[in-house]
N, C-alpha and C positions, 0 to 999 in steps of 0.2 A: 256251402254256406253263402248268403247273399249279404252282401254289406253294403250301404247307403254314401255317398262322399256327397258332402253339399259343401257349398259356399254362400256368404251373405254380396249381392251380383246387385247391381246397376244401383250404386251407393254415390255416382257421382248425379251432378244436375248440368243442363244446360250444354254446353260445349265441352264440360269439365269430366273428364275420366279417371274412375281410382285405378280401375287397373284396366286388363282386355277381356273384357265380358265374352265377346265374341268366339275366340280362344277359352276362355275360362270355361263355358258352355260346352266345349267338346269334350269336356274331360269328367265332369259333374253328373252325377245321376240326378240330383236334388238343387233349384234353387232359393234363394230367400232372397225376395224381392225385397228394397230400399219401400215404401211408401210414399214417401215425398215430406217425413220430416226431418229428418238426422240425415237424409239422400233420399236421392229420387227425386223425380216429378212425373209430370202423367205422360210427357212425350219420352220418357227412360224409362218408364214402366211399361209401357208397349211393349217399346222395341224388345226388355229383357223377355217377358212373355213368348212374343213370337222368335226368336232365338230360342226359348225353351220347347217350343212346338216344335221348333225344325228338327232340334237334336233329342226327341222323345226325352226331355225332362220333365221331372216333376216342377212343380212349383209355388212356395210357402208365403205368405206375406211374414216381413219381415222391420213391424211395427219399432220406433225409437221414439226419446223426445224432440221436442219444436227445438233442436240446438243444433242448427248448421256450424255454427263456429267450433262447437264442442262438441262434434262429429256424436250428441247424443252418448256421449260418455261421461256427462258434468252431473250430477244429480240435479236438482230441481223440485221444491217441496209443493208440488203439488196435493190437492183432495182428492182423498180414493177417487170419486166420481169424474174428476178433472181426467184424473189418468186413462178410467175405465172408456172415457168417449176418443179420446184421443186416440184410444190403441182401437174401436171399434169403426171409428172415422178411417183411419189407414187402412183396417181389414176390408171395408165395406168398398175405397175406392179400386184396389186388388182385383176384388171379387168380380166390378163390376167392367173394370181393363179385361180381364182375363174370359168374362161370358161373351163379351163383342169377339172373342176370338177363339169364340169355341174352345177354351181351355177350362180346367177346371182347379181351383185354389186347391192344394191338399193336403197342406199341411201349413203351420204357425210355430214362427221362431221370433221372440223377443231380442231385440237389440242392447246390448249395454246398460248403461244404468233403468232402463224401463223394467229391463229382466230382474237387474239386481236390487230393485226395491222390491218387486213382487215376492222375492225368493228370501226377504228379511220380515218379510209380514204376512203372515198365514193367514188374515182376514183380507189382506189387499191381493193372496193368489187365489181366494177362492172367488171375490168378485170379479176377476182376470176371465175366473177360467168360466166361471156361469157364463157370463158376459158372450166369449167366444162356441157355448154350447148353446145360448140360442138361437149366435147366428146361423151356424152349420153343425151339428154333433158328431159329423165323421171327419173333421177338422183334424189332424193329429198334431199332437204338440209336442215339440225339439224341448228336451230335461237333461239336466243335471241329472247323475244318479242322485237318489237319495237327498232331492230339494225340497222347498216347500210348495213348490211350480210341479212337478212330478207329483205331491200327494194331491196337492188341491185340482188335478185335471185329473188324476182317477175317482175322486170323489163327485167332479163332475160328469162322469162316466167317458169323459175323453179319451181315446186311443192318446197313448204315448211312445216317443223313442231317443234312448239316451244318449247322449252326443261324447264322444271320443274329442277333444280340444289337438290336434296333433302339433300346431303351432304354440301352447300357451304350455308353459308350467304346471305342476300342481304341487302343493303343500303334501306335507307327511298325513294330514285330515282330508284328503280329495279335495281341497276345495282350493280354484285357481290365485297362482300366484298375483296379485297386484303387477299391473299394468305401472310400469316405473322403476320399476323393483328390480336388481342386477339378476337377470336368467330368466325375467318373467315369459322373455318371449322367444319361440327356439324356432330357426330357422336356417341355421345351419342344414343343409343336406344330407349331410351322410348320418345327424342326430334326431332328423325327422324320421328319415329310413329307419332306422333302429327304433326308434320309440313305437310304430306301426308295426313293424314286425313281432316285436312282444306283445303288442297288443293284439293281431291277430292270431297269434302260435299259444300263450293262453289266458288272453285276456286282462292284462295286468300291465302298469305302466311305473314307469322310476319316477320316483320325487323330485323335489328339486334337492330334498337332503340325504338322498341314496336309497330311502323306505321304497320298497315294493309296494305299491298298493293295487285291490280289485279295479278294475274299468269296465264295468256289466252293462257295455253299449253295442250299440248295433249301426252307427252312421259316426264317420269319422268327418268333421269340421275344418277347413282353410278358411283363412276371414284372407279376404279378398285386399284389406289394405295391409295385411303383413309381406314386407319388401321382398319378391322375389315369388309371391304366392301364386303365379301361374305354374313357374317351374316344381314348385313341394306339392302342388295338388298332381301333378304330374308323376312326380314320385311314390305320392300317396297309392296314384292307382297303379304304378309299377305295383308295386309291393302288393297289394291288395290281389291283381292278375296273379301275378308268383306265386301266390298261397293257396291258390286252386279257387280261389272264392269269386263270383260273381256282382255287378255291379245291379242297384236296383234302387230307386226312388225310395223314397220314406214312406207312402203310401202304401207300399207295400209290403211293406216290413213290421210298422206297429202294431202292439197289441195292448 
């Protein structure tokens, strides 16, 4: 079995670091580039790039809103249209860091609140997902199982692949725990390990209320600012090696 480990990578700007991309990179099959609103800029989107060339990773953009202070986690009531350029302006600077260096974009992973308005408005993820299908149609896009992001990128005939959260919570309904919220976010070691472990042996993760529920993903996720995330991605791929299964980019996993 192959399974995809990505992280959301070069989310700081300027002199400023979230975590050690550098490090972070050895360990990742898949990147999700910052773009340069919520993080990034175009001298941190290189370098993440060609760090992703060195260590044959893949490489996503990884679109947010204009909220550096609000690390792009604040909402913001933007117009559909307002959104759809915003998130095609980050895809398109990506696109064109990553052709100067003979790379190529291969997959697309929304950021925080950008994802979570898409995924509360079936008319706001199918203009997302058109949007992203004219740029590139073999684009793959990072889902939620069973979101409105997931159906609106198969409608637009997009490859998809469903994300494992290994660091976050989930509700008794699959859906993640609110960020704030006592347990939302698990990072302990020895309860990362275990939660990947069910997860690979068969495919099923514990609530935050003890429910069992299905996890019908194929790429398990570290966000890069949860404390300690070079060490759990670490772990992750401990676990992931033990289980006999192989490590492989999101590109190549999607269907």
């Amino acid at each position: 079995m192959k399974i995809d480990l990505n992280s959301d990578m070069g989310e700081g700007f300027g002199p400023y670091r979230l975590c050690d991309d550098e490090a972070m990179m050895q360990v990742v099959s898949s990147a999700n580039i910052a773009c340069g609103f919520h993080g990034g800029d175009p001298e941190t989107m290189a370098r993440m790039v060609r760090l992703a060339k060195q260590n044959g990773v893949g490489i996503g953009a990884h679109p947010g809103l204009p909220d550096r202070t609000g690390f792009g986690r604040r909402e913001i009531p933007y117009q559909p249209d307002e959104l759809r350029q915003q998130m095609l302006y980050q895809l398109g600077a990506l696109t064109a860091i990553a052709k100067a260096e003979n790379m190529t974009v291969g997959h697309f992973s929304f950021h925080a609140a950008m994802g979570n308005m898409a995924n509360r408005d079936p008319a706001l993820a199918d203009l997302m997902m058109s949007a992203i299908s004219s740029v590139d149609p073999n684009l793959v896009v990072f889902v939620t199982p069973d979101s409105e992001i997931e159906r609106a990128a198969k409608r637009a005939k997009l490859k998809t692949l469903a994300l494992f959260l290994a660091d976050r919570a989930y509700d008794a309904g699959g859906k993640l725990v609110a960020r704030g919220l006592p347990g939302a976010l698990v990072k302990e070691e020895a309860a990362v390990r275990a939660r990947v472990r069910r997860f690979l042996t068969d495919a099923t993760v514990e609530a935050i209320d003890g429910t069992i529920i299905a996890m019908p993903a194929r790429s398990i996720l570290v966000h890069s600012d949860t404390p300690g995330s070079l060490e759990l991605a670490r772990v992750v791929r401990s676990e992931i090696e033990a289980s006999g299964a192989t490590l492989a980019p999101a590109a190549e996993l999607a269907s």
